[in-house]
Each structure stands twice: as structure tokens, then as C-alpha cells.
C-alpha positions, 0 to 999 in steps of 0.5 A: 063400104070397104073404107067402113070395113078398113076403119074398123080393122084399124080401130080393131088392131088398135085396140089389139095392139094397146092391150098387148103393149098393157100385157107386156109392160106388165109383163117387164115390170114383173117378169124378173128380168135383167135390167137391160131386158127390162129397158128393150121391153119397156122400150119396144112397149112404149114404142108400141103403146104411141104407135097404136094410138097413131093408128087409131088417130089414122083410122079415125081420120080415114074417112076425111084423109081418104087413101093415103090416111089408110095407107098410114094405118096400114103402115102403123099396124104393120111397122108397129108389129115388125118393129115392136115384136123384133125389140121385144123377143130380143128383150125376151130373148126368143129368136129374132127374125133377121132386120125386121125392127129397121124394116118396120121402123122406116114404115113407121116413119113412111107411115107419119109421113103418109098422115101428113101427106093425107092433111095436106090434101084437100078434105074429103067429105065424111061419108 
């Protein structure tokens, strides 16, 4: 029960995370701002919008990759907000938050490495 409730958290925060990557491409595509802004945003954006869809690829995988696949999707969501929402508020230029993008980065990293770790084991029947 609980995996059911973490699966759709993932997809939920996936689907939450391709819209806001959609609204701030929009955003620097139109915004007006200087050329190196624009090129962090779009950065941070694309960063995001890959990382969202690896989120839902573990959230998706969740029910055969078992513990570690959900550690992944945990990592992906909140590596994908530290490090994304550090780029783009320098881009914006909103105040930053101290080292947080290295900080997500490296769970980003953890994260595809938990996916791969989750492959490795052996499967788990779907529940």
C-alpha cells in the first residue's frame, strides 16, 4: 500500500515538475532577459525537464526495483528542485540559497545511480 502511495507521489511530482520546466522555458523564451540569463534558465530548465522524465522512469520501475528504485525517484524530485531552483533564481536573479545546486547535483548523480543499483537486483514481482 504504501509503494501504491509513493508511485503516484512520483508520477504527481513529475507531472508537477514537466509543467513548471514548460512554464519557465516559456518564460526565457519570452521574458526579455540578457542572453546569459537566458542561457542559465534554459540550462536549469533543461536539466529539469530530463530529470523529471527519470523520475517518472523510477516511479514507473518502483514496483519491480523495490526500495532502492524509490530511494532513486526520492533523489530525482529533490535533487531536480535543489539544483534546478538554485540555476534558475540565479537566472532570475532572486536570491540564492547558499550551495544548493552542487548539493542536488550530486543527488542527481546518487539518484541514477540508485536506478541502476535497483536493475542490477533481482526483479520483484508487480504487486
Amino acid at each position: 500500500m504504501v509503494a501504491g502511495v509513493l508511485q503516484r507521489l512520483w508520477v504527481g511530482l513529475a507531472g508537477v515538475g514537466g509543467a513548471s520546466g514548460v512554464a519557465l522555458a516559456a518564460y526565457g523564451a519570452h521574458g526579455g532577459l540578457e542572453a546569459h540569463a537566458a542561457r542559465l534558465l534554459a540550462s536549469a530548465v533543461e536539466m529539469q525537464l530530463w530529470h523529471v522524465l527519470a523520475l517518472l522512469a523510477a516511479a514507473l520501475w518502483s514496483p519491480r526495483g523495490g526500495p532502492l528504485a524509490h530511494l532513486a525517484a526520492a533523489g530525482f524530485a529533490l535533487g531536480t528542485a535543489l539544483f534546478c531552483a538554485t540555476v534558475a533564481a540565479g537566472a532570475l536573479g532572486l536570491p540564492r540559497f547558499g550551495p544548493l545546486a552542487p548539493v542536488g547535483g550530486t543527488m542527481l548523480m546518487a539518484s541514477w545511480a540508485l536506478l541502476a543499483v535497483s536493475a542490477l537486483r533481482p526483479a520483484r514481482p508487480p504487486a
